[in-house]
C-alpha positions in Angstrom: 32.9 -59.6 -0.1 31.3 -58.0 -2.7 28.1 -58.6 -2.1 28.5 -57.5 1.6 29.4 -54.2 0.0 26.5 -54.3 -2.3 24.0 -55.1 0.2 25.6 -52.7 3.2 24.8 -50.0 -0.1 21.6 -51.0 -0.3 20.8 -50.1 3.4 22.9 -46.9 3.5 20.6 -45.8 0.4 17.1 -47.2 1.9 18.0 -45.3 5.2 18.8 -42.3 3.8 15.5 -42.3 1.9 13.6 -43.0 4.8 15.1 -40.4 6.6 14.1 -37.8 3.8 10.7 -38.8 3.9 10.3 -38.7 7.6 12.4 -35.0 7.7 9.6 -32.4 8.5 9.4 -29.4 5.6 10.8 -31.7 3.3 8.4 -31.1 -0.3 8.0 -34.4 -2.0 7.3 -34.4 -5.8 3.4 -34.4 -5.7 1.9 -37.1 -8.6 -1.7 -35.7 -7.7 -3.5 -34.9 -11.3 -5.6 -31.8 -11.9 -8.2 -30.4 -14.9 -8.9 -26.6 -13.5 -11.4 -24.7 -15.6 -9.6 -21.3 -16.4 -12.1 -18.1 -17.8 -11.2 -15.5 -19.2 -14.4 -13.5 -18.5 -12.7 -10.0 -20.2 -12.3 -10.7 -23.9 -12.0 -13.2 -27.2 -9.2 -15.7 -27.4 -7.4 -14.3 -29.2 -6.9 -10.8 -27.0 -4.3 -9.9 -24.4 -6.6 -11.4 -21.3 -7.1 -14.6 -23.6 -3.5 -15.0 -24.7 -2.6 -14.3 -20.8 -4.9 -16.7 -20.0 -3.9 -19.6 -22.3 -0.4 -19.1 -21.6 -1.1 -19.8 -17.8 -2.8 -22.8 -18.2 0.1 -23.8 -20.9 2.9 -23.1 -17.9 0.8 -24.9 -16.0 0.8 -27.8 -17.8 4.2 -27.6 -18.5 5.8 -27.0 -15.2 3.9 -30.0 -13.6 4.7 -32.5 -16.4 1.4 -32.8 -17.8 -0.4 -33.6 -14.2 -2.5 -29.9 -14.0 -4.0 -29.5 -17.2 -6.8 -27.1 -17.9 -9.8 -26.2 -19.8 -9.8 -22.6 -21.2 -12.9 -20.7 -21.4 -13.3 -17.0 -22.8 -15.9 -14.2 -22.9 -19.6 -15.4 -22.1 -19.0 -19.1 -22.8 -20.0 -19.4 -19.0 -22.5 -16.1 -18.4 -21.1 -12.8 -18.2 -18.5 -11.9 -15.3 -20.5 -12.0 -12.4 -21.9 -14.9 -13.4 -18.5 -16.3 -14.0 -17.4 -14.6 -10.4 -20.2 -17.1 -9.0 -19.3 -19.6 -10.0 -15.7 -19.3 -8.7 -16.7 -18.7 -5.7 -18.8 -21.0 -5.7 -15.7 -23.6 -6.7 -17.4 -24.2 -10.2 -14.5 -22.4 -12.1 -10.7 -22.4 -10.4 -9.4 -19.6 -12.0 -10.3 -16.5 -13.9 -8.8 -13.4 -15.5 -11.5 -10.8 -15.1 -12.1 -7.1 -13.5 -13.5 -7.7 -10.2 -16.9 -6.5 -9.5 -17.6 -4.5 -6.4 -21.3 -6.5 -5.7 -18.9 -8.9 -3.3 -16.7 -6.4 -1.4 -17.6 -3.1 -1.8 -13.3 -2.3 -1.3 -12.6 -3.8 -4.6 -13.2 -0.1 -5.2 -10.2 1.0 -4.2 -9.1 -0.7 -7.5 -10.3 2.1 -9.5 -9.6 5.3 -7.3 -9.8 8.0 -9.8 -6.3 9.7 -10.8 -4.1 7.4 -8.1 -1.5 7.2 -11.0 -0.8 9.5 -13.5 2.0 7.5 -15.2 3.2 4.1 -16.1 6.1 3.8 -13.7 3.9 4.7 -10.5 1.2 2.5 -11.9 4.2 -0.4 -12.3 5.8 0.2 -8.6 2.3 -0.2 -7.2 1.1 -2.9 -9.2 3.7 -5.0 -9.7 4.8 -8.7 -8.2 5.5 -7.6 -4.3 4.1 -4.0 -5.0 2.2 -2.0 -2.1 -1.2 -2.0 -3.5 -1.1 -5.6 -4.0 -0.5 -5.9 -0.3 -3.4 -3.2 0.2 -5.7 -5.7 -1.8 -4.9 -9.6 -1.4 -6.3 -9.6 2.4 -9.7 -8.0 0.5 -9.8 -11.0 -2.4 -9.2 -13.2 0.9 -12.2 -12.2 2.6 -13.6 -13.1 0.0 -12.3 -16.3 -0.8 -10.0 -15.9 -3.1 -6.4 -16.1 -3.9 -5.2 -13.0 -6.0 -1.9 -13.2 -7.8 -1.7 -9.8 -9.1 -3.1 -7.1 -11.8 -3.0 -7.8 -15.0 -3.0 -4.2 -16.8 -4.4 -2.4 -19.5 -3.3 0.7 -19.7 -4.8 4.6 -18.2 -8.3 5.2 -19.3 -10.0 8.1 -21.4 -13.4 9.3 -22.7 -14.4 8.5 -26.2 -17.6 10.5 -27.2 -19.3 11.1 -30.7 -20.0 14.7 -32.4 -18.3 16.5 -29.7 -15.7 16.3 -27.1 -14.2 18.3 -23.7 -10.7 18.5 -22.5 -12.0 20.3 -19.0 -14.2 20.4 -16.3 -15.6 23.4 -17.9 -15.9 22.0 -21.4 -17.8 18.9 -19.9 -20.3 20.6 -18.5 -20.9 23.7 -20.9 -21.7 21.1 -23.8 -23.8 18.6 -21.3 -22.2 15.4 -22.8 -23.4 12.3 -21.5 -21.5 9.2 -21.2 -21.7 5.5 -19.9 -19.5 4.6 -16.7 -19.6 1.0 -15.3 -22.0 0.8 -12.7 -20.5 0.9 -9.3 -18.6 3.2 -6.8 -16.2 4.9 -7.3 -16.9 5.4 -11.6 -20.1 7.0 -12.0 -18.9 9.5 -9.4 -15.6 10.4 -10.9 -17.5 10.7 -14.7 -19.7 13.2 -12.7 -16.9 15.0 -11.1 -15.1 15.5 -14.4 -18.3 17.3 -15.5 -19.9 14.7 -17.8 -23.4 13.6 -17.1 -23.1 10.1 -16.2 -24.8 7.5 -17.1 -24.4 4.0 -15.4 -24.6 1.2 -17.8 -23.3 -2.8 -18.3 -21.5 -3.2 -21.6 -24.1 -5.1 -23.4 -26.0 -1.8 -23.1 -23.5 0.3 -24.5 -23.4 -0.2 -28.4 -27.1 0.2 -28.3 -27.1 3.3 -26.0 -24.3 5.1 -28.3 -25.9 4.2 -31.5 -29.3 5.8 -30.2 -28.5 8.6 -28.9 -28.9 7.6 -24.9 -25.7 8.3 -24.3 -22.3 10.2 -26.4 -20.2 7.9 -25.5 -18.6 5.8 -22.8 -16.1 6.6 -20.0 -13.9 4.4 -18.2 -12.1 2.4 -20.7 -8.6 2.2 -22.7 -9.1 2.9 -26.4 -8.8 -0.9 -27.4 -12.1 -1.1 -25.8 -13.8 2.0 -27.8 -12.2 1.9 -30.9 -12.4 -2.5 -31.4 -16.1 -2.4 -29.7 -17.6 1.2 -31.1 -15.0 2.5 -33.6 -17.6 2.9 -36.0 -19.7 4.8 -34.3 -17.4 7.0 -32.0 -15.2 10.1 -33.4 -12.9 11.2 -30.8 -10.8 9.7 -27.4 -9.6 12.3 -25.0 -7.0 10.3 -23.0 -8.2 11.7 -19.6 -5.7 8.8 -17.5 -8.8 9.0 -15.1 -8.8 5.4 -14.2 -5.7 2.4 -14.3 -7.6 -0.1 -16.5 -6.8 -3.4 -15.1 -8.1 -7.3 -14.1 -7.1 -9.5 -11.7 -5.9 -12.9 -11.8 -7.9 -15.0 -9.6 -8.2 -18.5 -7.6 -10.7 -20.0 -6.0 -9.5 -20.0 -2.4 -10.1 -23.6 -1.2 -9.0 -25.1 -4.5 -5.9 -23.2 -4.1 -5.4 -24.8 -0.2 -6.0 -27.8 -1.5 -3.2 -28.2 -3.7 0.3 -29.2 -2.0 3.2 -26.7 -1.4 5.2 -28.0 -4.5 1.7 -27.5 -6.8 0.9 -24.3 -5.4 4.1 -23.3 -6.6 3.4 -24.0 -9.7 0.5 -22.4 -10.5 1.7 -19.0 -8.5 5.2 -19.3 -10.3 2.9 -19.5 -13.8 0.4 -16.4 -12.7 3.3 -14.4 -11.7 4.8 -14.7 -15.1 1.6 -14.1 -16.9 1.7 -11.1 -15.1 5.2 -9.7 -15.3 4.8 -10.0 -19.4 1.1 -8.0 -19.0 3.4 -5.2 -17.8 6.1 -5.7 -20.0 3.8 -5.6 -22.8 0.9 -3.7 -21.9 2.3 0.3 -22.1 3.2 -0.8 -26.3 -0.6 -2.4 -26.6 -1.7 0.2 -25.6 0.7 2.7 -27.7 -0.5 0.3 -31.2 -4.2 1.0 -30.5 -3.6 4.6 -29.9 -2.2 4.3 -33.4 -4.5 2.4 -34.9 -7.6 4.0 -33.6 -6.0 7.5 -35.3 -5.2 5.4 -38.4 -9.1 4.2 -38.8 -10.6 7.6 -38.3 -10.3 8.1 -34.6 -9.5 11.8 -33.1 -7.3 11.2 -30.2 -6.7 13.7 -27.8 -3.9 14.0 -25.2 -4.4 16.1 -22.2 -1.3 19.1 -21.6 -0.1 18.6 -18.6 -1.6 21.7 -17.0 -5.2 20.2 -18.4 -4.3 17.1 -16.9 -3.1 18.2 -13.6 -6.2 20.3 -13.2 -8.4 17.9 -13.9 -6.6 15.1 -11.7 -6.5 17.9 -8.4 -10.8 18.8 -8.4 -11.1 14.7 -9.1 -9.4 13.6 -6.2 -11.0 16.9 -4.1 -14.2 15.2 -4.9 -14.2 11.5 -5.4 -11.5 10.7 -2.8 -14.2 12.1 0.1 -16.5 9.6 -0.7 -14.2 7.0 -0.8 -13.1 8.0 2.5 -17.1 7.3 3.8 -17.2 4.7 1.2 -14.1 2.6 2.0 -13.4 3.4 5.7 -10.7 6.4 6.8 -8.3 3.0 7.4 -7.9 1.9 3.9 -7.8 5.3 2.6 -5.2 6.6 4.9 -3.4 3.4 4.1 -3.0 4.0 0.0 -2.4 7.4 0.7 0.7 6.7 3.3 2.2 5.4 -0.4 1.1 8.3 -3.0 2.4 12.0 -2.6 -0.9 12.8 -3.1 -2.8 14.6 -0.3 -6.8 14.1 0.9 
């Protein structure tokens, strides 16, 4: 009798496992083992983009049991970012925290509209996990075969100049300061419309360039950037919020269909928290360095908000026309259905 029991157990249990397996949409634990190679093309180690970084692949690793591991690569230990964007896309790297250069899809662009946001909580609504200008974007990173998980911010932009500085449009162009912007649509343009001479430059160009003379300064960047990279030879930062400094976490696209629904999970699931502490962290970062840049000798120079308001109106007047030609009417229309701003 009892080992009727046992044995009419035994069948109950193997049928019901069978019928699990065979029950459509149904994940199964995957025991499929991974070793992605992660870069974090922005920074060192031991900075925001390569703590963000390292804590992804730790999540990773943790949330699959030790089957995804990862090797962690920062700043130019595999070329310089577009370098590093080949060879993502190329399936030579799986992931990467890095700002996305334009050379692919010109629309990236849209990224870094000039004066979109001029405060954290708009930035945050727009950016964050589900926000609208992560809807606006992921089909672009798709095109291009990628999977975007979301931004991983900085903080608002300003101008950090030797000898001299400008808080207008006037200012800008009555002492003819020159400054570096990163070289592609829509940055040079907005420098130019804020009445600085611009002067498109890669970073590896821009210590030198300062230092001789070439240019005042550089536009385009938080004040981690300026005051870590050229404290010593920069004076002031006028916090001009022209551009939302941010990268983008990334995924090769066919490495990402590849994985199963239950390991795709996982890495999303990790990204998204690497991003939800960016924000959470990100406005104080950037508050410490603002502090620190003043306490090592750095001028820094907020904007009223009349000067900033001003400055943000004959911007957009300018910049957001030629992202009209630039981008397509569409897309533009499309951001702007979002904003209260006008075109």
């Amino acid at each position: 009798m009892k080992t009727s029991t046992k044995l009419n157990h035994c069948i109950i249990l193997n049928t019901l496992i069978a019928s699990v397996l065979i029950i459509p949409g149904v994940a199964m634990a995957s025991d499929d083992t991974y070793r992605f190679r992660m870069v974090n093309a922005e920074d060192t180690a031991d900075s925001p983009a390569g703590r963000g970084m390292q804590r992804w692949a730790d999540l990773i690793e943790e949330r699959s049991d030790g089957r995804m591991t990862a090797q962690v690569f920062h700043q130019g230990a595999l070329g310089n970012v577009s370098e590093v964007f080949d060879h993502m896309l190329m399936g030579g790297v799986d992931m990467v925290i890095a700002a996305t250069p334009t050379s692919y899809d010109n629309r990236v662009g849209v990224m870094s509209l000039p004066y979109l946001f001029l405060d954290w909580e708009e930035a945050q609504t727009a950016w964050e996990r589900g926000g609208w200008m992560n809807g606006i974007v992921e089909p672009i990173f798709t095109d291009m075969g990628l999977k975007m998980f979301g931004s991983f911010p900085w903080g608002f932009t300003g101008v950090a100049t030797r000898g001299d500085y400008a808080v207008s449009l006037g200012e800008a162009q009555e002492k003819a300061l020159k400054v570096r912007a990163i070289p592609a649509f829509p940055v040079p343009q907005t420098v130019q419309a804020m009445g600085y001479h611009s002067v498109p430059l890669d970073w590896n160009e821009v210590y030198t360039a300062i230092q001789t003379g070439v240019v005042d300064g550089d536009a385009g960047n938080i004040i981690y950037w300026d005051y870590e990279f050229f404290g010593e030879i920069l004076d002031y930062f006028v916090h001009t919020k022209h551009f939302f400094g941010q990268a983008a976490l990334m995924m090769n696209q066919d490495t990402w269909a590849a994985l199963d629904e239950e390991d795709q999970q996982i890495v999303a699931s990790a990204a998204y928290e690497v991003v939800d502490k960016q924000f959470s962290d990100a406005q104080s970062e950037d508050e410490y360095w603002i502090a620190t840049a003043q306490e090592g000798g750095m001028e820094y120079i907020e904007l009223s908000d009349q000067e900033l308001a001003e400055m943000a109106q004959h911007v957009r007047d300018v910049v957001w026309q030629q992202a009209e030609e630039e981008f397509g009417t569409e897309l533009i229309q499309e951001i702007l259905s979002h904003t209260q701003l006008e075109n």
